[in-house]
CHARMM-style PDB file with segment names, atoms N, HN, CA, C and O in Angstrom:
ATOM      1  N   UNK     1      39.362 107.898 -12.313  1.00  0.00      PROA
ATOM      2  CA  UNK     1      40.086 108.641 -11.292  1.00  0.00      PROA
ATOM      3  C   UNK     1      40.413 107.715 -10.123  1.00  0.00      PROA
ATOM      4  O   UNK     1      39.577 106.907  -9.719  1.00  0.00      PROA
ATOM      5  N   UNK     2      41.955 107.862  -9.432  1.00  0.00      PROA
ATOM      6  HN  UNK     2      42.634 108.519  -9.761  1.00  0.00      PROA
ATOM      7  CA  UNK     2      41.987 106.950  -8.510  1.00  0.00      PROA
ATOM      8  C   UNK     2      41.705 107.804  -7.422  1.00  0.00      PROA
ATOM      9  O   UNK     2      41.728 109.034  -7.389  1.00  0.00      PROA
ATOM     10  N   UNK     3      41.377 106.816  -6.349  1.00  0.00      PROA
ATOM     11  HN  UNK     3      41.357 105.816  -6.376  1.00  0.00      PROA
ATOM     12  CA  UNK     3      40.582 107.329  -4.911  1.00  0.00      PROA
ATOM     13  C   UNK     3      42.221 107.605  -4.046  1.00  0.00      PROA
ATOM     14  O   UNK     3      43.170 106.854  -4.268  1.00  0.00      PROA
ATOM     15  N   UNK     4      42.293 108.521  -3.291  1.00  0.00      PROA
ATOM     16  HN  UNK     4      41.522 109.131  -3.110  1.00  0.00      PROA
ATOM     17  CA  UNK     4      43.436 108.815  -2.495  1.00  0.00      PROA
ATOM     18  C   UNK     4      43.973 107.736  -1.565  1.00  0.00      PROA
ATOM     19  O   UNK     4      45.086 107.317  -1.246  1.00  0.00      PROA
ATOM     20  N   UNK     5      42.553 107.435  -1.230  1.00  0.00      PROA
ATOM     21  HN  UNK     5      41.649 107.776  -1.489  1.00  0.00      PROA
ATOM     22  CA  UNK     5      43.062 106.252  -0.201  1.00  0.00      PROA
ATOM     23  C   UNK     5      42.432 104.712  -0.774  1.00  0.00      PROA
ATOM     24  O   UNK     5      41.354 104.756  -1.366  1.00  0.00      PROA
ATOM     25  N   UNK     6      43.164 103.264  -0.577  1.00  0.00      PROA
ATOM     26  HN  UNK     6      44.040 103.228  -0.095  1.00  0.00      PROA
ATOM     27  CA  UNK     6      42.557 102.596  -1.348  1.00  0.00      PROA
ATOM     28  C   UNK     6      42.661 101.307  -0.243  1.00  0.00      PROA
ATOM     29  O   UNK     6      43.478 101.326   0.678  1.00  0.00      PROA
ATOM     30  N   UNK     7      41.637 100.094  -0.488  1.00  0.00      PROA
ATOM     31  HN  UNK     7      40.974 100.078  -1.236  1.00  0.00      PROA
ATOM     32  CA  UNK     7      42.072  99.335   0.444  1.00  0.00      PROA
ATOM     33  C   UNK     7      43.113  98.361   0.187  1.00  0.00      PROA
ATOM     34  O   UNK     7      44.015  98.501  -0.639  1.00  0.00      PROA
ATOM     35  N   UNK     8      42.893  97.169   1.099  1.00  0.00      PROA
ATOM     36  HN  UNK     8      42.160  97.056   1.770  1.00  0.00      PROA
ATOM     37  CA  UNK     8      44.175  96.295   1.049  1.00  0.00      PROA
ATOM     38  C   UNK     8      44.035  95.075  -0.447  1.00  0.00      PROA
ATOM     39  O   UNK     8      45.030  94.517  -0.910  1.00  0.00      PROA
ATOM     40  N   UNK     9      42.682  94.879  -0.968  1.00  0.00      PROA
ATOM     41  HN  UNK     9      41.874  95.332  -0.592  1.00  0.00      PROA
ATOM     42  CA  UNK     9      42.276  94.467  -1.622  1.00  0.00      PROA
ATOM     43  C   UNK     9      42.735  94.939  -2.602  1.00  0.00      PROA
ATOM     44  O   UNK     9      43.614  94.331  -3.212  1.00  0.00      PROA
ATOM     45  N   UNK    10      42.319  96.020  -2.980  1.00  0.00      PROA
ATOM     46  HN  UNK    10      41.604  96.514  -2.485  1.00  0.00      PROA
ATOM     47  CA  UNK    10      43.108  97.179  -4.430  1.00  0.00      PROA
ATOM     48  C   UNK    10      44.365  97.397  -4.556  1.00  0.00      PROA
ATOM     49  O   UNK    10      44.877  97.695  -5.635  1.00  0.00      PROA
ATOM     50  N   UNK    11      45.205  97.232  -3.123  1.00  0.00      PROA
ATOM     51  HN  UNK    11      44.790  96.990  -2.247  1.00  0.00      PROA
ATOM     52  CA  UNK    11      46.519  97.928  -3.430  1.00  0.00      PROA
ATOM     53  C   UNK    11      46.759  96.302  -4.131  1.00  0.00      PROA
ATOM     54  O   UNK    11      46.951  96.352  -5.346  1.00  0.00      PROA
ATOM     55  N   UNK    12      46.772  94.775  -3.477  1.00  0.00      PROA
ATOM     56  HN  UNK    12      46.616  94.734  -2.490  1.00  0.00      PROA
ATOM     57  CA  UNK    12      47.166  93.489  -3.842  1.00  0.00      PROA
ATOM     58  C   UNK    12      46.973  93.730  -5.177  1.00  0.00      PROA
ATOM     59  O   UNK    12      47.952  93.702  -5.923  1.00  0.00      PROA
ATOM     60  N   UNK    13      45.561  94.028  -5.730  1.00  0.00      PROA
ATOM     61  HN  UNK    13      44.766  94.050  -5.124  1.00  0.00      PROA
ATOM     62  CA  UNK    13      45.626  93.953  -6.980  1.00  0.00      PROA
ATOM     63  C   UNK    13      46.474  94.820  -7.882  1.00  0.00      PROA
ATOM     64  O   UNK    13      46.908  94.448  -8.972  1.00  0.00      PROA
ATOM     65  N   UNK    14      46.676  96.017  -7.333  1.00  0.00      PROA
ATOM     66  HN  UNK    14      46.323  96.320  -6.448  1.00  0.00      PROA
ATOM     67  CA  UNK    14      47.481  96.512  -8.390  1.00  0.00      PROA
ATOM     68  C   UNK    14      48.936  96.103  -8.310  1.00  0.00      PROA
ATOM     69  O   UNK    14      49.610  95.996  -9.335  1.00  0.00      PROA
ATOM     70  N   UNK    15      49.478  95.848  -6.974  1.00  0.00      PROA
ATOM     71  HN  UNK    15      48.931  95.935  -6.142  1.00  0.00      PROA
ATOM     72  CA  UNK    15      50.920  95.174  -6.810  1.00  0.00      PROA
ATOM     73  C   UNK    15      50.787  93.614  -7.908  1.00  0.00      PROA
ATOM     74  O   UNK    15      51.806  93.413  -8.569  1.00  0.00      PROA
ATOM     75  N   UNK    16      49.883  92.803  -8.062  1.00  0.00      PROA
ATOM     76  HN  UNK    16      49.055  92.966  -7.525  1.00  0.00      PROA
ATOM     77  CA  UNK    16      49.706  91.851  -8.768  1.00  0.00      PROA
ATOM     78  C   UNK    16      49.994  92.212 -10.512  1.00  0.00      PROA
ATOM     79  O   UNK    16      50.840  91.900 -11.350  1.00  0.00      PROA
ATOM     80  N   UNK    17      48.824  92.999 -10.466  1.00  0.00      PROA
ATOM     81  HN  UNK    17      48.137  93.253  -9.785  1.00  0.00      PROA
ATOM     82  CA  UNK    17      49.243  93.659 -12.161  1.00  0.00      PROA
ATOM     83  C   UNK    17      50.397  94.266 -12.680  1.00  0.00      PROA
ATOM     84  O   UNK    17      50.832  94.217 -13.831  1.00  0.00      PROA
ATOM     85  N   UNK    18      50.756  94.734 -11.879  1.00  0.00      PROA
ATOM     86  HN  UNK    18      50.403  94.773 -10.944  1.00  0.00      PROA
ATOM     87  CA  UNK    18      52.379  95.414 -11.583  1.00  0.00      PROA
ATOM     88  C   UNK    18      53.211  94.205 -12.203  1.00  0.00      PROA
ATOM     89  O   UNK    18      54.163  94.717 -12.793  1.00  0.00      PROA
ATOM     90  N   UNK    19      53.243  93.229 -12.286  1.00  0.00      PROA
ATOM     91  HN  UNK    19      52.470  92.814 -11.806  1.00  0.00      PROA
ATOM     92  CA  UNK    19      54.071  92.053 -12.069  1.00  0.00      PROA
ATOM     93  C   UNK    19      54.113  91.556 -13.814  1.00  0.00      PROA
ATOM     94  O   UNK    19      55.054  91.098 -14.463  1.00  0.00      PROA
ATOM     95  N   UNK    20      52.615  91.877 -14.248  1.00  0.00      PROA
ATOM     96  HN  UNK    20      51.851  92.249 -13.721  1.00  0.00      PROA
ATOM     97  CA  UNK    20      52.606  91.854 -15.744  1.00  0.00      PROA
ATOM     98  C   UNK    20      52.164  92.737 -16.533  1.00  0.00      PROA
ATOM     99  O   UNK    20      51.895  92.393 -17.684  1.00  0.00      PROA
ATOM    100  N   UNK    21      52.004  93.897 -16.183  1.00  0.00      PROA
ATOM    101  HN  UNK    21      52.223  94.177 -15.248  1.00  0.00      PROA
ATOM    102  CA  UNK    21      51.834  95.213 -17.097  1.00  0.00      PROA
ATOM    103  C   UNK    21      52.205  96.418 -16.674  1.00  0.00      PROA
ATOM    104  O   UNK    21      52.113  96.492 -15.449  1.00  0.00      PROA
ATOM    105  N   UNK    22      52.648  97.548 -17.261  1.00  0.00      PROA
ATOM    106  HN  UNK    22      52.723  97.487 -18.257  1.00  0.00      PROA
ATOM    107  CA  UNK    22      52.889  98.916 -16.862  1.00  0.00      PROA
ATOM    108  C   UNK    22      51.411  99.726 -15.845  1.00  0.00      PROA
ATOM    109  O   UNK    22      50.515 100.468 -16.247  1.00  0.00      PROA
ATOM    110  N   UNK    23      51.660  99.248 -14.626  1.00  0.00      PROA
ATOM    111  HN  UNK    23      52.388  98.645 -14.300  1.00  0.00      PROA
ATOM    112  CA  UNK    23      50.747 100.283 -14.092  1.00  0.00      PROA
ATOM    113  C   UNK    23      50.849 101.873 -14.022  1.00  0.00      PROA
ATOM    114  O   UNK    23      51.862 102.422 -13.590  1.00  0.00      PROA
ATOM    115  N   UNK    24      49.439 102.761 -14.595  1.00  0.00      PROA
ATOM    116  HN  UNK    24      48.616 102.314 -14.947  1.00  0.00      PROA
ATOM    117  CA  UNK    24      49.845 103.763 -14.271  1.00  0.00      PROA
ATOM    118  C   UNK    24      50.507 104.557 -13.162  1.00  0.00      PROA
ATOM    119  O   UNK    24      50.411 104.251 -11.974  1.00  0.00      PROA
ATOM    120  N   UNK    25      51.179 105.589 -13.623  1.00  0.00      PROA
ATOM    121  HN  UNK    25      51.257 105.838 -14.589  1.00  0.00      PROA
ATOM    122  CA  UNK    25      51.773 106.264 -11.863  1.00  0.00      PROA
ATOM    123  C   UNK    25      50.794 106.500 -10.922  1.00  0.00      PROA
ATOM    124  O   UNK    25      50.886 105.982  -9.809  1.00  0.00      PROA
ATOM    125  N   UNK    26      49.681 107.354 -11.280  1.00  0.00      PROA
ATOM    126  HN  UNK    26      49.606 107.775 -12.184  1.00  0.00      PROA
ATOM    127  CA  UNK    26      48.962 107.523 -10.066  1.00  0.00      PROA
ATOM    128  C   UNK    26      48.467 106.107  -9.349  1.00  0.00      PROA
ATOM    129  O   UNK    26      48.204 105.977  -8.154  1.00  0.00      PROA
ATOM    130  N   UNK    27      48.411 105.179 -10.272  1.00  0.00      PROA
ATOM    131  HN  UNK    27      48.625 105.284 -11.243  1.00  0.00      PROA
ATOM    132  CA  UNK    27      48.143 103.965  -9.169  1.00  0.00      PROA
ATOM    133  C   UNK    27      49.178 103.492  -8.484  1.00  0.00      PROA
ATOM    134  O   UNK    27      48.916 103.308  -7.295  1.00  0.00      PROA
ATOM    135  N   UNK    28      50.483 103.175  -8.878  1.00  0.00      PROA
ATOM    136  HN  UNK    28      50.696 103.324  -9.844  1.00  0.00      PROA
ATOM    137  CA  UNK    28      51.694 102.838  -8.311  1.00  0.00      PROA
ATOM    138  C   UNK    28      51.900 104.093  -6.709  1.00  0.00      PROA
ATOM    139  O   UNK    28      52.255 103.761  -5.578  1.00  0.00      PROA
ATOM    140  N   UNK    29      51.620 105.160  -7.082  1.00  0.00      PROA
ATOM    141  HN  UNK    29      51.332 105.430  -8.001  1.00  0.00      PROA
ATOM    142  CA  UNK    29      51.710 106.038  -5.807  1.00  0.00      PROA
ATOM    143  C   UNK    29      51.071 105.605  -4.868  1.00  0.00      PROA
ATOM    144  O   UNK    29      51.534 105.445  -3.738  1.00  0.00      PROA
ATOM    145  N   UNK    30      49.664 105.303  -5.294  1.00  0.00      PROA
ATOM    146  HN  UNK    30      49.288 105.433  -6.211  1.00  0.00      PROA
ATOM    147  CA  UNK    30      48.449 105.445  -4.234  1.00  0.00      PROA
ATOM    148  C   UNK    30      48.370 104.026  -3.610  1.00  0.00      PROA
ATOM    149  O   UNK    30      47.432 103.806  -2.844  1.00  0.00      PROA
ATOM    150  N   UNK    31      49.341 102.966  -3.887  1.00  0.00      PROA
ATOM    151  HN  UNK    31      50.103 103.145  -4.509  1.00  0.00      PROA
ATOM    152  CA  UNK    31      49.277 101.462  -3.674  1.00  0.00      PROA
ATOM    153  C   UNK    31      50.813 101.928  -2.708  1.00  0.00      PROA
ATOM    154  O   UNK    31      50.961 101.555  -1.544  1.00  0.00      PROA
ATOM    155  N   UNK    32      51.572 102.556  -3.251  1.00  0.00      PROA
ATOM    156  HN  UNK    32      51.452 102.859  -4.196  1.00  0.00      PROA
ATOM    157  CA  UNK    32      52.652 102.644  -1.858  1.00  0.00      PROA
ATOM    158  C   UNK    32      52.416 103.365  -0.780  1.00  0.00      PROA
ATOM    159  O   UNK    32      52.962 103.258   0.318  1.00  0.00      PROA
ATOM    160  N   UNK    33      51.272 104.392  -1.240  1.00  0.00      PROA
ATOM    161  HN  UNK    33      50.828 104.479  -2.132  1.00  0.00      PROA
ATOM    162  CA  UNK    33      50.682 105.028  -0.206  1.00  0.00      PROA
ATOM    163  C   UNK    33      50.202 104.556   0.946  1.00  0.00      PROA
ATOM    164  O   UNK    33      50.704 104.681   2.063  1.00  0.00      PROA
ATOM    165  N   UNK    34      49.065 103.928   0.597  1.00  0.00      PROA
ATOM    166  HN  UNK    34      48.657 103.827  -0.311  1.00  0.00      PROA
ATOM    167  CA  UNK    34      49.398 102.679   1.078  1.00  0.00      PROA
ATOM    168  C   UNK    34      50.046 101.747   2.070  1.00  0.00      PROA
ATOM    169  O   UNK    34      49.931 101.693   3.294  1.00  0.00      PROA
ATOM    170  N   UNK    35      50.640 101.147   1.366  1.00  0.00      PROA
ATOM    171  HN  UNK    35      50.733 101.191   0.371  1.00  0.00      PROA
ATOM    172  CA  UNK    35      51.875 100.595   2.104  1.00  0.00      PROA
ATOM    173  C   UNK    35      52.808 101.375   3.138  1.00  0.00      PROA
ATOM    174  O   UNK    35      53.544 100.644   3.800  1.00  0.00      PROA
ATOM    175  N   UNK    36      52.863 102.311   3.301  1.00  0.00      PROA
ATOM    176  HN  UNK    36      52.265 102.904   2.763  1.00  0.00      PROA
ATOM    177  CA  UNK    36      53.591 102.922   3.980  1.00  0.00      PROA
ATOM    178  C   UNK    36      52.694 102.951   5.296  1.00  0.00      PROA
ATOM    179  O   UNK    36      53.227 103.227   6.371  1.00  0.00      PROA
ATOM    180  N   UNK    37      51.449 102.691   5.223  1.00  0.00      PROA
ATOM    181  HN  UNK    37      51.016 102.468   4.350  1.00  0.00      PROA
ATOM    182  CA  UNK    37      50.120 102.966   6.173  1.00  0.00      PROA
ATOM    183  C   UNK    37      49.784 100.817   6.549  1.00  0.00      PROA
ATOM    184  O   UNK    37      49.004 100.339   7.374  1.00  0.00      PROA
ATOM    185  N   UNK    38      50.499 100.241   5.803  1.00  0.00      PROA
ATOM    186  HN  UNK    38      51.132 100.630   5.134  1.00  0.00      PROA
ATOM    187  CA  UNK    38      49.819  98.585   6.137  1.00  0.00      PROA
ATOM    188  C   UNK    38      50.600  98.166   5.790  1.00  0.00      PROA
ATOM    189  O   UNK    38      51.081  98.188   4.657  1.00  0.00      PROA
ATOM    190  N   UNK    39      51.183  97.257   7.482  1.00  0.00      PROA
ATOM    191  HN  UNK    39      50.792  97.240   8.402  1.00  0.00      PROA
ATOM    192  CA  UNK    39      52.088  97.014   7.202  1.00  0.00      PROA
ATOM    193  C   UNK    39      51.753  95.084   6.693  1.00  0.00      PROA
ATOM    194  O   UNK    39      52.724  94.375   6.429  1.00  0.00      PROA
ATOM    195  N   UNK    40      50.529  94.598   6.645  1.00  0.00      PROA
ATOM    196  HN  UNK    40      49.740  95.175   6.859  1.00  0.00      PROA
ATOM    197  CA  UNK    40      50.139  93.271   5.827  1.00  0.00      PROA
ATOM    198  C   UNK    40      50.820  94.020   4.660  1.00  0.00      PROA
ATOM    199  O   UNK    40      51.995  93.751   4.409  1.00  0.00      PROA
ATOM    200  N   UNK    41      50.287  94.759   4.076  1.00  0.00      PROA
ATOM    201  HN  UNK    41      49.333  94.977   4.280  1.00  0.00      PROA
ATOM    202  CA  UNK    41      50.343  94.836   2.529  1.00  0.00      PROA
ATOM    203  C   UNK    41      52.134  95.030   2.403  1.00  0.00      PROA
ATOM    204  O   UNK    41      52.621  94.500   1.403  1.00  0.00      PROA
ATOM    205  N   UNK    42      52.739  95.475   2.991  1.00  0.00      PROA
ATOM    206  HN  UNK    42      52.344  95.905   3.803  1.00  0.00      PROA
ATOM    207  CA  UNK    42      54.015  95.389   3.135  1.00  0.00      PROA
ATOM    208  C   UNK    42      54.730  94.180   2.647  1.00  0.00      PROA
ATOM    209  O   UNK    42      55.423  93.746   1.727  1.00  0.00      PROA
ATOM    210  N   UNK    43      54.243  93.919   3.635  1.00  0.00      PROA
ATOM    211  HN  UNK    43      53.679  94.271   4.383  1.00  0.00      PROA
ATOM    212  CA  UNK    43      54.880  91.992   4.191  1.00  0.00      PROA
ATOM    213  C   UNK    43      54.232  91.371   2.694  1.00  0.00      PROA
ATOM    214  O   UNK    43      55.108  91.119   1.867  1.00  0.00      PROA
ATOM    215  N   UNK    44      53.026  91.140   2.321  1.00  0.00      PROA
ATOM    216  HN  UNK    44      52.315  91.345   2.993  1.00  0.00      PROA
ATOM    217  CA  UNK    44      53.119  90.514   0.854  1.00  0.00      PROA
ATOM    218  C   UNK    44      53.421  91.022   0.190  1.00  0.00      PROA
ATOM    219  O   UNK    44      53.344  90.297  -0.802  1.00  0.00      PROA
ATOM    220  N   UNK    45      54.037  92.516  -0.268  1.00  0.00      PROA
ATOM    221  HN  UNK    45      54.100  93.104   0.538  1.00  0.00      PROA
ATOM    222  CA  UNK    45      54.665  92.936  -1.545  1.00  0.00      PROA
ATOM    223  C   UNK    45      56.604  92.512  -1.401  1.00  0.00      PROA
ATOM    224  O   UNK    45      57.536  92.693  -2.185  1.00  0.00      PROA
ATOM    225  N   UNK    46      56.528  91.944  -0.113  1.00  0.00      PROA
ATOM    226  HN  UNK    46      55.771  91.798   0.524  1.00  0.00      PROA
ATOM    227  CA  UNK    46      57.946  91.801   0.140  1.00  0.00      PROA
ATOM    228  C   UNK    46      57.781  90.012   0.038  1.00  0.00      PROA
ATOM    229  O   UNK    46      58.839  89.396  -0.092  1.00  0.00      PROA
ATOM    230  N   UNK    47      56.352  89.124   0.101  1.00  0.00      PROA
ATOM    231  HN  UNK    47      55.493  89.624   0.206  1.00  0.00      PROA
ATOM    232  CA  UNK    47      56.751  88.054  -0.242  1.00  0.00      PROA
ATOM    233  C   UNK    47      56.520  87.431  -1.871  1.00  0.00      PROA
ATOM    234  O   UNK    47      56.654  86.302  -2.342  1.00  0.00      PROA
ATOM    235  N   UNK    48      56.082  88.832  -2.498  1.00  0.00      PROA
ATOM    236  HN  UNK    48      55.973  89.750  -2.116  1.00  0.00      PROA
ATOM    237  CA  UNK    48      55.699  88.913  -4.081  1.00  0.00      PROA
ATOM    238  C   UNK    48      57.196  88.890  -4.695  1.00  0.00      PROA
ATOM    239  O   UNK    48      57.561  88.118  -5.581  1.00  0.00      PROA
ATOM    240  N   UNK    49      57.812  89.645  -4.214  1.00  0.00      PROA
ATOM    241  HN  UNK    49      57.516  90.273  -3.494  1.00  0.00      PROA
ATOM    242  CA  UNK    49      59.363  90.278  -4.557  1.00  0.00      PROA
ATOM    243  C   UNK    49      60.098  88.824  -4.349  1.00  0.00      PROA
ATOM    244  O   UNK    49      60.668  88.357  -5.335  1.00  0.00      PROA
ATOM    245  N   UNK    50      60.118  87.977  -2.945  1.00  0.00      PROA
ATOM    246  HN  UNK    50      59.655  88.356  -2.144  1.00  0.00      PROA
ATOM    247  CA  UNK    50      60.775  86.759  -2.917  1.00  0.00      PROA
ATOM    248  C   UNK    50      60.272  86.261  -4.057  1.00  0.00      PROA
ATOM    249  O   UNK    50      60.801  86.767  -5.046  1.00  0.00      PROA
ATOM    250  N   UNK    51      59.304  85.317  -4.333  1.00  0.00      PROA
ATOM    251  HN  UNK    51      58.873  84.906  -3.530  1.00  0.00      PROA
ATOM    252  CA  UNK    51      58.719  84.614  -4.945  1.00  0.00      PROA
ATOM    253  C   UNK    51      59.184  84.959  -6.721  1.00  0.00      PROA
ATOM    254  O   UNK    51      59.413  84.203  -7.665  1.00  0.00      PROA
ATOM    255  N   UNK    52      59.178  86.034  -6.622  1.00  0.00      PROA
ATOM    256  HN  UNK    52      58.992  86.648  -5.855  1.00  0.00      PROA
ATOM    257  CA  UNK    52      59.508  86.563  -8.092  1.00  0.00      PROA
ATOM    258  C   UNK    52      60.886  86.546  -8.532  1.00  0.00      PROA
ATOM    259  O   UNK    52      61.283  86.576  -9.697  1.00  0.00      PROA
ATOM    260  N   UNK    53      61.610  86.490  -7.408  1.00  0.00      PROA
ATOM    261  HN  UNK    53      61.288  86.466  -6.461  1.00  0.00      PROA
ATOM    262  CA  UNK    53      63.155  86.094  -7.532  1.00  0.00      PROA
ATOM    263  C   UNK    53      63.611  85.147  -7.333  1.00  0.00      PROA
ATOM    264  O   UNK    53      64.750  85.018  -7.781  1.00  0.00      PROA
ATOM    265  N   UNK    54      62.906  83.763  -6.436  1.00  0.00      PROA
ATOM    266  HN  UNK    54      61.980  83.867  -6.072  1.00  0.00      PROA
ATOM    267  CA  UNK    54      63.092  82.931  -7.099  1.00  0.00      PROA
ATOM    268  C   UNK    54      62.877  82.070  -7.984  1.00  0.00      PROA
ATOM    269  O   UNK    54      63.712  81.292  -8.445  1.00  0.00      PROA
ATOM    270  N   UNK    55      61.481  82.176  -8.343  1.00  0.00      PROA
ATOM    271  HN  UNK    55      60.802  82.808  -7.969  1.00  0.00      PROA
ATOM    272  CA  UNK    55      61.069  81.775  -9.573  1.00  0.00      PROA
ATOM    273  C   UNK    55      61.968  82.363 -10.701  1.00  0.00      PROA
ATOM    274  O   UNK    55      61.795  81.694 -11.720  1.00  0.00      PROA
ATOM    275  N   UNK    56      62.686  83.170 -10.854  1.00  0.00      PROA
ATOM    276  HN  UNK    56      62.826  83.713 -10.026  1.00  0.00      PROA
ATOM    277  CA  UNK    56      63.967  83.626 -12.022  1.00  0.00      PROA
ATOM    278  C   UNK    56      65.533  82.686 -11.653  1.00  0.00      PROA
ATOM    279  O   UNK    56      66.391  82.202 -12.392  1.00  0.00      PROA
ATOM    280  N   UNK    57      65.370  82.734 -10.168  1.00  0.00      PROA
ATOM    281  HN  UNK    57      64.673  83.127  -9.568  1.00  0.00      PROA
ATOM    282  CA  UNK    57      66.801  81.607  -9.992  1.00  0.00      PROA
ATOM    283  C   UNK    57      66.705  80.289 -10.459  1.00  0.00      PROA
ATOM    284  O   UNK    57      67.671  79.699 -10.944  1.00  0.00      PROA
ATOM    285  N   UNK    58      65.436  79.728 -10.322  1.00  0.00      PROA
ATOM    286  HN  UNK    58      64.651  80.207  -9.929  1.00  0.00      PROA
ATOM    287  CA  UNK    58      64.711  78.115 -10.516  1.00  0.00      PROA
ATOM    288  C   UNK    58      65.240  78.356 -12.330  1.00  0.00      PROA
ATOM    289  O   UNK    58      66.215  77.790 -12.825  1.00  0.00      PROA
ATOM    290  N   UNK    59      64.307  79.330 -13.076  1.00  0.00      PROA
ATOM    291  HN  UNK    59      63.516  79.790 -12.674  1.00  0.00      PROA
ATOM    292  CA  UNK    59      64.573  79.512 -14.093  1.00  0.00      PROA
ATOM    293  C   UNK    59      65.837  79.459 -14.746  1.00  0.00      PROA
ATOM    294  O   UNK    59      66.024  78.770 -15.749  1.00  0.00      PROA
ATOM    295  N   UNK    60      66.839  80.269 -14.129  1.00  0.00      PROA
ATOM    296  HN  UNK    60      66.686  80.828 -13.314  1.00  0.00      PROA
ATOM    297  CA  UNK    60      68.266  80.189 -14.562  1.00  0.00      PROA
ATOM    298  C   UNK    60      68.471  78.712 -14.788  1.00  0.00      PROA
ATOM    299  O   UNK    60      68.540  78.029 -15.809  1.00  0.00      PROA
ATOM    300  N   UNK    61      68.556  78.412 -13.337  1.00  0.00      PROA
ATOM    301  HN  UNK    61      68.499  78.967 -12.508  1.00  0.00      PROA
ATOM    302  CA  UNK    61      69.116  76.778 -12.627  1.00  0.00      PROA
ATOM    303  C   UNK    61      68.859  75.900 -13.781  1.00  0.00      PROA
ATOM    304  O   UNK    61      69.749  75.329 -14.412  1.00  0.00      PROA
ATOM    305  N   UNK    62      67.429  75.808 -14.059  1.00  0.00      PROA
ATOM    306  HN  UNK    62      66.706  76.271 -13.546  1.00  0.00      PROA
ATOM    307  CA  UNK    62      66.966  74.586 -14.623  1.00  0.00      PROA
ATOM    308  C   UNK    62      67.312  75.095 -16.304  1.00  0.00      PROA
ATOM    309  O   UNK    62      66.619  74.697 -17.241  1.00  0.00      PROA
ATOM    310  N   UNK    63      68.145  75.754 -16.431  1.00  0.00      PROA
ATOM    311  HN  UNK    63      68.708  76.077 -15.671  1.00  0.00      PROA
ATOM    312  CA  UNK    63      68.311  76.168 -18.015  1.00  0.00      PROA
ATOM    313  C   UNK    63      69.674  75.782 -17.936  1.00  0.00      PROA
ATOM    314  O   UNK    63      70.004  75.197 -18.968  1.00  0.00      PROA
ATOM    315  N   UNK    64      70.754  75.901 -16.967  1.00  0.00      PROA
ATOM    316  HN  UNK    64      70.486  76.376 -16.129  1.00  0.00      PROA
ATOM    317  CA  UNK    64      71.659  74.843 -17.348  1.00  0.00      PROA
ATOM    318  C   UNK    64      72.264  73.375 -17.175  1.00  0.00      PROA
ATOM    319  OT1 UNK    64      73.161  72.984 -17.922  1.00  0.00      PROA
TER     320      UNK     64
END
């Protein structure tokens, strides 16, 4: 069962797993929940999102 409220530690981790597996919904809720409440955890799910896009541009780039 997930806990309603979770810390900044748990939400990272599940934004992390997020990145390579289907997290369930109730965790995806309770990690934006979250976020909507911290705004750190914000700011690294917004420098997870950079990082993840450009590591796909590098990717493109260096493929042609």
């Amino acid at each position: 069962m997930i806990k309603p409220k979770i810390s900044c530690r748990e939400a990272t981790r599940i934004l992390l797993q997020s990145e390579d597996r289907n997290v369930p919904l109730a965790e995806r809720l309770v990690m934006r929940l979250h976020q909507r409440t911290c705004s750190n955890c914000r700011r690294f799910a917004r420098q997870v999102d950079l990082m993840r896009k450009a590591s796909a541009r590098w990717r493109r780039y260096s493929e042609e």
